[in-house]
Structures are given as structure tokens and as C-alpha cells.
N, CA, C and O atoms as CSV, one atom per row, in Angstrom:
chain,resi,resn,atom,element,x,y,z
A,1,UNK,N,N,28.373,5.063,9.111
A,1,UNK,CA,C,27.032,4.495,9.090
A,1,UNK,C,C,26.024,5.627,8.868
A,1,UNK,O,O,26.146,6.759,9.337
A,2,UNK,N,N,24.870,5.133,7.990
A,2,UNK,CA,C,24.133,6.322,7.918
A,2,UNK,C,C,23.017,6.322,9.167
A,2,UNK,O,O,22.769,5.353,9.885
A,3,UNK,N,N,22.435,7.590,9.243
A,3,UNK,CA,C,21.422,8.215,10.036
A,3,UNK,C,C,20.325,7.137,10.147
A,3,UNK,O,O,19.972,6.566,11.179
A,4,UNK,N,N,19.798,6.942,8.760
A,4,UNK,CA,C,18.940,5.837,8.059
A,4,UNK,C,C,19.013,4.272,8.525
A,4,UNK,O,O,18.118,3.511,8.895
A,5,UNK,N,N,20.376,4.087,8.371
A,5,UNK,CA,C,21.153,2.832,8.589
A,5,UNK,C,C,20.490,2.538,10.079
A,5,UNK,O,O,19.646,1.680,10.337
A,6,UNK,N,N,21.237,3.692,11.188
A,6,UNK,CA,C,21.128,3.298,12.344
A,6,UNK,C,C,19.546,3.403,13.275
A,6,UNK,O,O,19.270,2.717,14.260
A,7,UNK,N,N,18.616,4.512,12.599
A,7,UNK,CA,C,17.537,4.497,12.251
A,7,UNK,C,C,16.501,2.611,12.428
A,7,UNK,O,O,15.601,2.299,13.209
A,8,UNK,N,N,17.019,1.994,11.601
A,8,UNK,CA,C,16.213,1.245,11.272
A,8,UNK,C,C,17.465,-0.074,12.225
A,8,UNK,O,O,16.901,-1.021,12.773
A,9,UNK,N,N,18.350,-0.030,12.279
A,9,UNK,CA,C,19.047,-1.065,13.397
A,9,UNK,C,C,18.435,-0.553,14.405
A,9,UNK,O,O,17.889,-1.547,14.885
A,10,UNK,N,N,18.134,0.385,15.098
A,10,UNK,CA,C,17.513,0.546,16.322
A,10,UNK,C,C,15.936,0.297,16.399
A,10,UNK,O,O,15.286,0.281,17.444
A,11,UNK,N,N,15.378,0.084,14.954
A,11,UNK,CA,C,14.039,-0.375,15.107
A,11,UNK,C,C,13.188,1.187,15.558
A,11,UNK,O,O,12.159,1.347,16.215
A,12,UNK,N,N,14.001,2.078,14.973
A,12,UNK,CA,C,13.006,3.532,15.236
A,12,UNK,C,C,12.354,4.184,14.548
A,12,UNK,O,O,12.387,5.413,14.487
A,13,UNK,N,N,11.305,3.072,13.607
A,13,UNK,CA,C,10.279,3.342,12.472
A,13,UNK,C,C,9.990,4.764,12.457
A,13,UNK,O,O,9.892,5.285,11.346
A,14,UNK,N,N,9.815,5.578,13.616
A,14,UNK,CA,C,9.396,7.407,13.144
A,14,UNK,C,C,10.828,7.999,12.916
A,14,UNK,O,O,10.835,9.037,12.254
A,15,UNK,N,N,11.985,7.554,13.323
A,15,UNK,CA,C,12.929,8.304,13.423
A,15,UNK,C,C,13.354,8.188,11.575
A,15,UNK,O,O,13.564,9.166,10.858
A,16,UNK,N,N,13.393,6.760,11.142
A,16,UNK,CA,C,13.617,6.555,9.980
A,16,UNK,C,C,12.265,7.136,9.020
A,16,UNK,O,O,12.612,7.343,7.857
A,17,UNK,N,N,11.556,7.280,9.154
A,17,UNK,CA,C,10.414,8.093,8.395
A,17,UNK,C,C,10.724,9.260,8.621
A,17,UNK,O,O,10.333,9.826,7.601
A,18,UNK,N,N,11.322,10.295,9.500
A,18,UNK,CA,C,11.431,11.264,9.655
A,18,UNK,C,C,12.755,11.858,8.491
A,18,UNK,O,O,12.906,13.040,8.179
A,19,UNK,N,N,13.229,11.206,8.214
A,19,UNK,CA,C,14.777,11.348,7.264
A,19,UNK,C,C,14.595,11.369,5.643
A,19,UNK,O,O,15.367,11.582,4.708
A,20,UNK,N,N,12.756,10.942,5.786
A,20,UNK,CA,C,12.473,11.233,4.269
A,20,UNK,C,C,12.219,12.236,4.145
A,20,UNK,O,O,11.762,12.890,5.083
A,21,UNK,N,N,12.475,12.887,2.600
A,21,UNK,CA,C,11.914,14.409,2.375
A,21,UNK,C,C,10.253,14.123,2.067
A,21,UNK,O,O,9.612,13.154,1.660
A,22,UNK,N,N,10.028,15.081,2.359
A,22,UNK,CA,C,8.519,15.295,2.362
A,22,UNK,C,C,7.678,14.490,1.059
A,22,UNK,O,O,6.660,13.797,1.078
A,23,UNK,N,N,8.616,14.928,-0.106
A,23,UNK,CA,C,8.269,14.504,-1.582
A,23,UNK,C,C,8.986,13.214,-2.284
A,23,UNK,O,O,9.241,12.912,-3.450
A,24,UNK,N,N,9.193,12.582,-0.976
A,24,UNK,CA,C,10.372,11.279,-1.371
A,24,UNK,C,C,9.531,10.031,-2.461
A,24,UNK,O,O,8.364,9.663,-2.591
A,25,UNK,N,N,10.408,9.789,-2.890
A,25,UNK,CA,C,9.809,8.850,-3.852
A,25,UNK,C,C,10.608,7.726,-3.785
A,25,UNK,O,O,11.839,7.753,-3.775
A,26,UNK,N,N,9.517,6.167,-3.713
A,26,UNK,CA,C,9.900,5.256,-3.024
A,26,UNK,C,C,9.439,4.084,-4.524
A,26,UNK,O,O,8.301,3.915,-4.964
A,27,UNK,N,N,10.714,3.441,-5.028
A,27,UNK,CA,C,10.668,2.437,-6.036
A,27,UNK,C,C,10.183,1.056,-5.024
A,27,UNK,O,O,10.542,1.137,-3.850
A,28,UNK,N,N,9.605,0.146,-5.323
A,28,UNK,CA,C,9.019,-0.940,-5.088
A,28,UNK,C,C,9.825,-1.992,-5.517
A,28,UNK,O,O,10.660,-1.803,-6.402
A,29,UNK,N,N,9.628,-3.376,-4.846
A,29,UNK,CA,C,10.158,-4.023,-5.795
A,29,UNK,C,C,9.508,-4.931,-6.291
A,29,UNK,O,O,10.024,-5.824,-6.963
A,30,UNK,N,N,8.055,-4.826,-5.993
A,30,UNK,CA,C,6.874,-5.133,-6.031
A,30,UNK,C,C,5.890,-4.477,-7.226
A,30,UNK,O,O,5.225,-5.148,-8.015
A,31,UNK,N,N,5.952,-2.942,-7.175
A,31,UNK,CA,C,5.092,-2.529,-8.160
A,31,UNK,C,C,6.064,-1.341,-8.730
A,31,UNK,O,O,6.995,-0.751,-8.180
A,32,UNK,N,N,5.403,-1.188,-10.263
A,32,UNK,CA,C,5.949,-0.921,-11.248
A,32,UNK,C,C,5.832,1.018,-10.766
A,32,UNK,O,O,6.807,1.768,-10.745
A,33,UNK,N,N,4.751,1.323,-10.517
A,33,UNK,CA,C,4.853,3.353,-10.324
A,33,UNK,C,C,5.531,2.966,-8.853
A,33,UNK,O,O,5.277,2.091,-8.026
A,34,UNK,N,N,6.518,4.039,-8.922
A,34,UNK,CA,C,6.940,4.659,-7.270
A,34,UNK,C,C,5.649,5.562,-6.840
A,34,UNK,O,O,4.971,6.303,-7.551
A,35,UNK,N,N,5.518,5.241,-5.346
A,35,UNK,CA,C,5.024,5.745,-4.097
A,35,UNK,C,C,5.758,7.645,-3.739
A,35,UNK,O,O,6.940,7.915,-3.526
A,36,UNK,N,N,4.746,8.492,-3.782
A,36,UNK,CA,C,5.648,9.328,-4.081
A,36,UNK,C,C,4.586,10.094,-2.961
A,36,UNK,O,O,3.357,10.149,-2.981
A,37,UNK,N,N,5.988,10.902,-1.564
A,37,UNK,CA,C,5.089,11.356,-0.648
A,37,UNK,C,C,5.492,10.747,0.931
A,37,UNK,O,O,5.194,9.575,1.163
A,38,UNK,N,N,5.957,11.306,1.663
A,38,UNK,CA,C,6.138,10.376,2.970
A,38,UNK,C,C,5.386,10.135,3.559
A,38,UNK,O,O,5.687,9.183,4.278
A,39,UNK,N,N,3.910,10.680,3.787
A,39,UNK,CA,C,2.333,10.001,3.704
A,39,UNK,C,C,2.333,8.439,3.168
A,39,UNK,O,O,1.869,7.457,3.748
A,40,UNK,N,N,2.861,8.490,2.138
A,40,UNK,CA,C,1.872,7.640,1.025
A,40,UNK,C,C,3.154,6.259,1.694
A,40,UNK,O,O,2.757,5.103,1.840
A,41,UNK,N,N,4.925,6.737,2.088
A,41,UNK,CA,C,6.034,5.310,1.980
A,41,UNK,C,C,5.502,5.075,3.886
A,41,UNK,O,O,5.472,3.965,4.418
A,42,UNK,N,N,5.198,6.180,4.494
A,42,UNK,CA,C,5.415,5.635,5.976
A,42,UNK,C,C,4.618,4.476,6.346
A,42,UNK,O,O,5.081,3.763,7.236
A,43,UNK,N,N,3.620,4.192,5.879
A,43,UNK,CA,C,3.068,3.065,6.190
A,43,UNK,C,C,3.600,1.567,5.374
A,43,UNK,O,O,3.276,0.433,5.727
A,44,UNK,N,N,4.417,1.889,4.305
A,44,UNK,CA,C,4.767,0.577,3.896
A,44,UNK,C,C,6.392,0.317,4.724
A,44,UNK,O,O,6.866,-0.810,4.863
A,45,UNK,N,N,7.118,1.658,5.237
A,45,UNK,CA,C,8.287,1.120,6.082
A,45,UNK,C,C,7.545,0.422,7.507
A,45,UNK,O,O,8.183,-0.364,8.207
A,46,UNK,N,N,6.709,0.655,7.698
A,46,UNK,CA,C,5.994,0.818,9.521
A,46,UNK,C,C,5.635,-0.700,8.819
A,46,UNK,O,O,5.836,-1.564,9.672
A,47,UNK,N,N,5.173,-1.284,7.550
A,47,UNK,CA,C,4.929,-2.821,7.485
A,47,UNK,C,C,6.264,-3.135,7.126
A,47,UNK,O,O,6.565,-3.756,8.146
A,48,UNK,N,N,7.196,-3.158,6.487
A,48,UNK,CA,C,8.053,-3.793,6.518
A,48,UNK,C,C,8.679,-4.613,7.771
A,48,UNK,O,O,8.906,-5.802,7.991
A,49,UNK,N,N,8.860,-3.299,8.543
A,49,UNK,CA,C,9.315,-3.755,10.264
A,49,UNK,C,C,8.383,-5.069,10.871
A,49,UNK,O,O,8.614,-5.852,11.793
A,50,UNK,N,N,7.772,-5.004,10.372
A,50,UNK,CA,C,6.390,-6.287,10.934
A,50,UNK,C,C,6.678,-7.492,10.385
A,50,UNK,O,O,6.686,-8.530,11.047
A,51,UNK,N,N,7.049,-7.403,8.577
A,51,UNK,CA,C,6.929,-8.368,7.840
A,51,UNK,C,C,8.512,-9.345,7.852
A,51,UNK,O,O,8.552,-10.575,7.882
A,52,UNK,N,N,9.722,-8.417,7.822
A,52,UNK,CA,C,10.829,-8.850,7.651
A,52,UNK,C,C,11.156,-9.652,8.882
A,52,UNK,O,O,11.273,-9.162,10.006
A,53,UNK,N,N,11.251,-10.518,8.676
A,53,UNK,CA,C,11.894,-10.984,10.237
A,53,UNK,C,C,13.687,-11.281,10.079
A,53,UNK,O,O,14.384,-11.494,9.087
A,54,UNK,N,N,13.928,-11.204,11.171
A,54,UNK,CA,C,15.796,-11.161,11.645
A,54,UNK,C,C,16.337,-10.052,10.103
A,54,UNK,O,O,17.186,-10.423,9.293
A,55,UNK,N,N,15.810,-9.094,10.053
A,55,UNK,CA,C,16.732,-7.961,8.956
A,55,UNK,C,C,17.597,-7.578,9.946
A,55,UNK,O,O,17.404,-7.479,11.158
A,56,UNK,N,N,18.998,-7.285,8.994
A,56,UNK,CA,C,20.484,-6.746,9.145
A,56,UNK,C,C,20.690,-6.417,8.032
A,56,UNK,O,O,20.730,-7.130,7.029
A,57,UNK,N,N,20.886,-4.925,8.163
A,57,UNK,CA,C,22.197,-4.448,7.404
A,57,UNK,C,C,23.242,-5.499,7.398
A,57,UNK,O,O,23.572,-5.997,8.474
A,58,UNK,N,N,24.008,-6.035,5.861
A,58,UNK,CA,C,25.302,-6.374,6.489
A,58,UNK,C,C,26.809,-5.821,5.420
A,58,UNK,O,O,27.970,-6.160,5.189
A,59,UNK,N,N,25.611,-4.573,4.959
A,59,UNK,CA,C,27.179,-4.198,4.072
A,59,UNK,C,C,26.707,-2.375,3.688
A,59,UNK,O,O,25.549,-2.142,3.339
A,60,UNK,N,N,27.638,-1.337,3.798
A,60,UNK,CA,C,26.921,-0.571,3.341
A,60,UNK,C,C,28.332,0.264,2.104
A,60,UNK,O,O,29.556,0.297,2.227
A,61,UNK,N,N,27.590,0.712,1.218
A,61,UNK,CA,C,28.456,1.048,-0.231
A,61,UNK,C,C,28.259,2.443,-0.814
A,61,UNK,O,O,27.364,2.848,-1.555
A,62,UNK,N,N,29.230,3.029,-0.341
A,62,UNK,CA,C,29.095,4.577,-0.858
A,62,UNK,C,C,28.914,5.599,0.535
A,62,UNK,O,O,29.515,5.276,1.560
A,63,UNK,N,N,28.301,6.488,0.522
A,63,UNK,CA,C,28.246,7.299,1.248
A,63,UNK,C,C,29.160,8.049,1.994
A,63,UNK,O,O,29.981,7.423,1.325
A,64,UNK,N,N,30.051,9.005,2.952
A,64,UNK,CA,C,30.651,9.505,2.880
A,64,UNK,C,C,30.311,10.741,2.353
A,64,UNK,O,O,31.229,11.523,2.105
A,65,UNK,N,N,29.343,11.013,2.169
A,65,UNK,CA,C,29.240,12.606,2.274
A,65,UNK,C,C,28.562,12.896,0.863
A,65,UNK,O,O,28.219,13.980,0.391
A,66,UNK,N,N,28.477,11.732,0.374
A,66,UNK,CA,C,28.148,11.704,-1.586
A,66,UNK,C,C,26.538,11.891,-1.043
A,66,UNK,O,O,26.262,11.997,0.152
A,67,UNK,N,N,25.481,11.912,-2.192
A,67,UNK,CA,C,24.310,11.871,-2.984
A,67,UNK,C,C,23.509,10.754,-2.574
A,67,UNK,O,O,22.405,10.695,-2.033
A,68,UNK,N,N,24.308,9.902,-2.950
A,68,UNK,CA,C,23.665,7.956,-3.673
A,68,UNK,C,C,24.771,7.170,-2.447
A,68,UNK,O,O,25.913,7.603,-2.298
A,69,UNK,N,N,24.347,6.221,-1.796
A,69,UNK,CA,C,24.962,4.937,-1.209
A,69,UNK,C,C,23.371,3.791,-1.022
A,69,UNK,O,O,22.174,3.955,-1.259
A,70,UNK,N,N,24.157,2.729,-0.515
A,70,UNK,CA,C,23.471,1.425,-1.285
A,70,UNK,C,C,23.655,0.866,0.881
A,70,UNK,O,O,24.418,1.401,1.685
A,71,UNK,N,N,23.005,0.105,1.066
A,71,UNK,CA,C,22.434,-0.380,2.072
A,71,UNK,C,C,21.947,-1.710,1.894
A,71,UNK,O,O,20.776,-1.846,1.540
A,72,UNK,N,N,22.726,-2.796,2.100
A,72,UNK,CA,C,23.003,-4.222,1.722
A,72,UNK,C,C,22.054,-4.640,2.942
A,72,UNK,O,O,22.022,-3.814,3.853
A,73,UNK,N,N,21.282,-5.784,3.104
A,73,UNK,CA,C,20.920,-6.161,3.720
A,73,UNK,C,C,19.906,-7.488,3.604
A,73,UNK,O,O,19.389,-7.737,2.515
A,74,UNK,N,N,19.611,-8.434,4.918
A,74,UNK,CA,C,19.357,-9.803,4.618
A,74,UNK,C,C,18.265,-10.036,5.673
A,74,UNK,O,O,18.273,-9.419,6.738
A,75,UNK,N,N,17.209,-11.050,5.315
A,75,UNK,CA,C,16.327,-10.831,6.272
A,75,UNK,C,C,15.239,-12.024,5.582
A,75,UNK,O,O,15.253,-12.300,4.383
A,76,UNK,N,N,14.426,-12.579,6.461
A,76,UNK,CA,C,13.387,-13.647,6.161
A,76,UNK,C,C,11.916,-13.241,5.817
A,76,UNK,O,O,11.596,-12.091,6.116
A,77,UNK,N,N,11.026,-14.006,5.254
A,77,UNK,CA,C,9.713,-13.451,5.246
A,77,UNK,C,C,9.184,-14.968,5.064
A,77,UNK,O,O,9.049,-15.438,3.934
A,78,UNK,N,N,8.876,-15.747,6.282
A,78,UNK,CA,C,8.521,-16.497,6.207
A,78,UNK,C,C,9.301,-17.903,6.425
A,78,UNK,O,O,9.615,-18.201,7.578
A,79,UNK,N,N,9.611,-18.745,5.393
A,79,UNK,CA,C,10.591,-19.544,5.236
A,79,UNK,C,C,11.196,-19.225,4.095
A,79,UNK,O,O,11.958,-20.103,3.689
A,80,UNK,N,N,11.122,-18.312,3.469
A,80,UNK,CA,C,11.952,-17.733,2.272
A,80,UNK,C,C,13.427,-16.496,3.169
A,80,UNK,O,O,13.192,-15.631,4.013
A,81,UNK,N,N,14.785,-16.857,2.600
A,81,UNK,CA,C,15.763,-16.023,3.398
A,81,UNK,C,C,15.609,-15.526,1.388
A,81,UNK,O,O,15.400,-15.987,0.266
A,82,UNK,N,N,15.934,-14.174,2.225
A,82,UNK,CA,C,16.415,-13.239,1.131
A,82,UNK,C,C,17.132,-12.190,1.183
A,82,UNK,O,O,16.969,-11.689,2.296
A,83,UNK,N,N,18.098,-11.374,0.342
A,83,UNK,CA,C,19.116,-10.353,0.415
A,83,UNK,C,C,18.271,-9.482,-0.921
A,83,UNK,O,O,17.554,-9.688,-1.901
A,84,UNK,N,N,19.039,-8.232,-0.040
A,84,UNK,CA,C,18.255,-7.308,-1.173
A,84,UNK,C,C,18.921,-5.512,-0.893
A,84,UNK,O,O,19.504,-5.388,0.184
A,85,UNK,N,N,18.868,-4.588,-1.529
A,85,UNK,CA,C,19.565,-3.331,-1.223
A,85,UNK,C,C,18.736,-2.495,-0.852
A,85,UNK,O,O,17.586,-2.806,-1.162
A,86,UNK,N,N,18.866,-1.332,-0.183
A,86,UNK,CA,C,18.070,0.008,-0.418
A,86,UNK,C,C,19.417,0.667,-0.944
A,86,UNK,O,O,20.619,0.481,-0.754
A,87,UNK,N,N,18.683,1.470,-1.646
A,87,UNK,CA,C,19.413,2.690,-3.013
A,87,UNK,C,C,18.551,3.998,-2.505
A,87,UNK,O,O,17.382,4.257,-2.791
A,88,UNK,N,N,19.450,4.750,-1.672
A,88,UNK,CA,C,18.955,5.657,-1.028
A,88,UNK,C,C,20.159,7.179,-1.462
A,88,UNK,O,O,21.361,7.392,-1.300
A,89,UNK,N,N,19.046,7.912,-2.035
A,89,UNK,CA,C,19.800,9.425,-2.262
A,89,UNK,C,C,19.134,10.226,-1.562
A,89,UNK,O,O,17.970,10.053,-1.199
A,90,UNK,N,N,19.882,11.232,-1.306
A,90,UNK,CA,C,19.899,12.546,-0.524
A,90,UNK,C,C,20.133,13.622,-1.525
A,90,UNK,O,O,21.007,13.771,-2.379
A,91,UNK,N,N,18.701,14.601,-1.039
A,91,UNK,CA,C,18.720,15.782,-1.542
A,91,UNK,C,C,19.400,16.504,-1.405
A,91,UNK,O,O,20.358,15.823,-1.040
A,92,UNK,N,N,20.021,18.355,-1.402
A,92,UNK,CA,C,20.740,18.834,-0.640
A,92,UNK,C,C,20.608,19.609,0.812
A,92,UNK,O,O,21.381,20.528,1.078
A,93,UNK,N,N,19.790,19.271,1.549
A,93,UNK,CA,C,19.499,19.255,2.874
A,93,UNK,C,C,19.785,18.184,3.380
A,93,UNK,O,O,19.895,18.252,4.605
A,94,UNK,N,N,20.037,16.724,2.727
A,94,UNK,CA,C,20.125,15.592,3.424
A,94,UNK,C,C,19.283,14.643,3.676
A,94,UNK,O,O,19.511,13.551,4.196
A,95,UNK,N,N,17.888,15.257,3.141
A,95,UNK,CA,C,16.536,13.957,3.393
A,95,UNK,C,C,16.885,13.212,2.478
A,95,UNK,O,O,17.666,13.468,1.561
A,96,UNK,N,N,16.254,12.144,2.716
A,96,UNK,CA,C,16.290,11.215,1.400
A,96,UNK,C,C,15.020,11.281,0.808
A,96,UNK,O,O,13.903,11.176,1.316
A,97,UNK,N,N,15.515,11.548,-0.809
A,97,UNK,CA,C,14.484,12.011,-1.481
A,97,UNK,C,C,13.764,11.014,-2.326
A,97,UNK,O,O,12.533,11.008,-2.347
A,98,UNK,N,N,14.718,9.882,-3.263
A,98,UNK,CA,C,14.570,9.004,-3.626
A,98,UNK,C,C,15.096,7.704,-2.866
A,98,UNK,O,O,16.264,7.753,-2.481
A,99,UNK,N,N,14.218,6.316,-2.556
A,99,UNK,CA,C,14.561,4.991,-1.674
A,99,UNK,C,C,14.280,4.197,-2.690
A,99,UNK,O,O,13.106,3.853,-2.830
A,100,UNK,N,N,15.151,3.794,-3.495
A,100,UNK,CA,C,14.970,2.305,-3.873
A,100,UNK,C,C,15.664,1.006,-3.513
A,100,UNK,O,O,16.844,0.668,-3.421
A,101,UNK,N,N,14.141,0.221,-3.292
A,101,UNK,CA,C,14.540,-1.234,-3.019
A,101,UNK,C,C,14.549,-2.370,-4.157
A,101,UNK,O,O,13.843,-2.712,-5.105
A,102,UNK,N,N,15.682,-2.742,-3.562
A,102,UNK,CA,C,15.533,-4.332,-4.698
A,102,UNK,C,C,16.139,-5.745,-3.760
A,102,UNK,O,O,16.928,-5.847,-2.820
A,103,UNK,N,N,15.304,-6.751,-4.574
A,103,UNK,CA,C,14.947,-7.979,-3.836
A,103,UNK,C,C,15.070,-9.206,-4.371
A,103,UNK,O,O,14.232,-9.616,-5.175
A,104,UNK,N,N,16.315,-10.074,-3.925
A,104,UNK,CA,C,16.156,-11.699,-4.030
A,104,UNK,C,C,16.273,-12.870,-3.538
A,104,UNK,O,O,16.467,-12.854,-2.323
A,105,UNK,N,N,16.248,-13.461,-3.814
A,105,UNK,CA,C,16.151,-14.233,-5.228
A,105,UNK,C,C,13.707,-14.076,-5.664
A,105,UNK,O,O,12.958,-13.702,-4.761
A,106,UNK,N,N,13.276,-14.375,-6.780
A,106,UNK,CA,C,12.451,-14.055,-6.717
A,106,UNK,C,C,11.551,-14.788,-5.695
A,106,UNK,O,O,10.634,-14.169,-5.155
A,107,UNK,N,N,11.743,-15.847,-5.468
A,107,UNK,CA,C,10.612,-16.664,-4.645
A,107,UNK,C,C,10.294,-15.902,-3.091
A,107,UNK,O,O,9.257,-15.840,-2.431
A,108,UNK,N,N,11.113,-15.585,-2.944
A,108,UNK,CA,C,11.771,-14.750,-1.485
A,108,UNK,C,C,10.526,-13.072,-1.923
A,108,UNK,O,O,9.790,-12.628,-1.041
A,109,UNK,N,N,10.565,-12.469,-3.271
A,109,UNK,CA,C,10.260,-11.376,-3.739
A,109,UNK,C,C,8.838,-11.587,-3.525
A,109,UNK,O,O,8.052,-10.772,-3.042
A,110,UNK,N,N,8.537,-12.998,-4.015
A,110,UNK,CA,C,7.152,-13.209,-3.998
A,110,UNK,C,C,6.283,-13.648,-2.830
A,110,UNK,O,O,5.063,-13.757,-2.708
A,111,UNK,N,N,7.602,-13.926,-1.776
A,111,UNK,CA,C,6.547,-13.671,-0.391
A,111,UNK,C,C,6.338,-12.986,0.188
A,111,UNK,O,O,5.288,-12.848,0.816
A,112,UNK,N,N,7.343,-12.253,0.188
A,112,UNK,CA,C,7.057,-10.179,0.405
A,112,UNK,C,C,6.042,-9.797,-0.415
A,112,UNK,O,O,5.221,-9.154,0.240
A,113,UNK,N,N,5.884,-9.853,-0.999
A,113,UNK,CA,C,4.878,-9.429,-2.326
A,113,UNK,C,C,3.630,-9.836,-1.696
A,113,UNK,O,O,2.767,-9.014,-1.387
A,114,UNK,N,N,3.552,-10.700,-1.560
A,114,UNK,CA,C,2.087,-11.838,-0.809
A,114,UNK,C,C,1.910,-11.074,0.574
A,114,UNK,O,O,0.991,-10.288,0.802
A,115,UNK,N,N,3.049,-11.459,1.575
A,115,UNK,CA,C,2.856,-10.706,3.431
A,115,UNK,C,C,2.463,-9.599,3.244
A,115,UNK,O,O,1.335,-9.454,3.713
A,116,UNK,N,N,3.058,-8.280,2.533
A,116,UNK,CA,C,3.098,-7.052,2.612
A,116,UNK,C,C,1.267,-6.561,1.815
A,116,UNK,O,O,0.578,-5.606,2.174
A,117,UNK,N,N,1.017,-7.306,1.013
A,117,UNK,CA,C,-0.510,-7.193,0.937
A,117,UNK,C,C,-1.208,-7.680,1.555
A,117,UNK,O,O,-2.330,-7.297,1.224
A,118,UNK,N,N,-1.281,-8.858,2.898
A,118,UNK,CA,C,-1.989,-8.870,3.248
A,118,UNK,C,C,-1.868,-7.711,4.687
A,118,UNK,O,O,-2.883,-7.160,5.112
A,119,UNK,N,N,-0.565,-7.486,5.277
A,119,UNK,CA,C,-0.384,-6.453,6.226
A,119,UNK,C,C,-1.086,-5.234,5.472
A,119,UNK,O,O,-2.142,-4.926,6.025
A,120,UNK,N,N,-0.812,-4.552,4.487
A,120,UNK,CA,C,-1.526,-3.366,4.380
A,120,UNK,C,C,-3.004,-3.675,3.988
A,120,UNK,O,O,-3.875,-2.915,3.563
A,121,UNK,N,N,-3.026,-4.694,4.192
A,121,UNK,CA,C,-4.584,-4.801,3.813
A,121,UNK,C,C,-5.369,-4.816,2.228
A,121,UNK,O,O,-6.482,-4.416,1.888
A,122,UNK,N,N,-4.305,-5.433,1.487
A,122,UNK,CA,C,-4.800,-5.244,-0.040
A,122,UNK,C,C,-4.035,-4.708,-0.968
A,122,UNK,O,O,-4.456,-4.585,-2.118
């Protein structure tokens, strides 16, 4: 299990912000430029935790000591259930440098899309 993994099963929003590299760059699945900066992603993981309700990991793919593993996971936003990955690489210190998320089915995409702007406020 990763650091990350258990990080965010324990619901330890600084501990899992802390595992990004400084210059991490965070794909959306929402908007088209990545978020680049652990300034700029900590406040959209710190809303996620708010927005997702009942998230689980329930599969994780790769990792073992590699670069790149994938972080399966399922979770509600509303009355929309949706499954979706994080695509998380590690630099060679081990932060994660690049986080990408992806998200479905779209209706599910589009209420995340909707919650998560009105939590950050726009």
C-alpha cells in the first residue's frame, strides 16, 4: 500500500499533501492546464475530502518500488456514484511529482465539476 494510499484512508489531508513534491503537477479532470505547485493542489485535495462522500480505495496497480502506480477508487458526490483513478508518479526522492485524476462515468464528472466550484468558491 502506498504512503499516499494510506495517507488519504486515514483521512490525513496534511500528511497526504505533505508527499507532494514541492513542484507537483496535478492533471484535473475537470480542467484542461494542470495545477502546478503544492500551494496551488493543497487546497483542491483539502476540498475533495469535503466533497467526495464514502471514497475507498478499492484496487491499487503497480507500485512496488516503480515510478508510476494507479490508485482505483469509488466514491459519491451527491446522488451521482462514481469510480475513477489517481495516476500518481514519484520523483527520485519519492514525492509525488505528477497526480493525475480521472473520472466516471461523465454525469458523476459533472457533479464534481459543479460541488468542487462551489467549495472553492468559483
Amino acid at each position: 500500500m502506498t504512503t499516499f494510499r494510506a495517507a488519504v484512508e486515514r483521512g490525513d489531508i496534511d500528511a497526504a499533501v505533505a508527499l507532494l513534491a514541492e513542484d507537483v503537477a496535478f492533471s484535473s479532470p475537470v480542467v484542461h492546464t494542470p495545477y502546478r505547485g503544492r500551494d496551488a493542489v493543497a487546497p483542491i485535495l483539502r476540498a475533495v475530502f469535503t466533497v467526495f462522500e464514502d471514497f475507498r480505495y478499492v484496487d491499487e496497480i503497480g507500485g512496488g518500488g516503480g515510478e508510476d502506480h494507479v490508485l482505483v477508487f469509488r466514491a459519491r458526490v451527491g446522488d451521482r456514484e462514481l469510480e475513477g483513478i489517481d495516476l500518481l508518479h514519484h520523483d527520485a526522492s519519492g514525492a509525488i511529482d505528477r497526480l493525475t485524476v480521472m473520472i466516471r462515468p461523465l454525469s458523476a464528472l459533472q457533479a464534481v465539476a459543479t460541488t468542487m466550484r462551489e467549495e472553492l468558491g468559483g
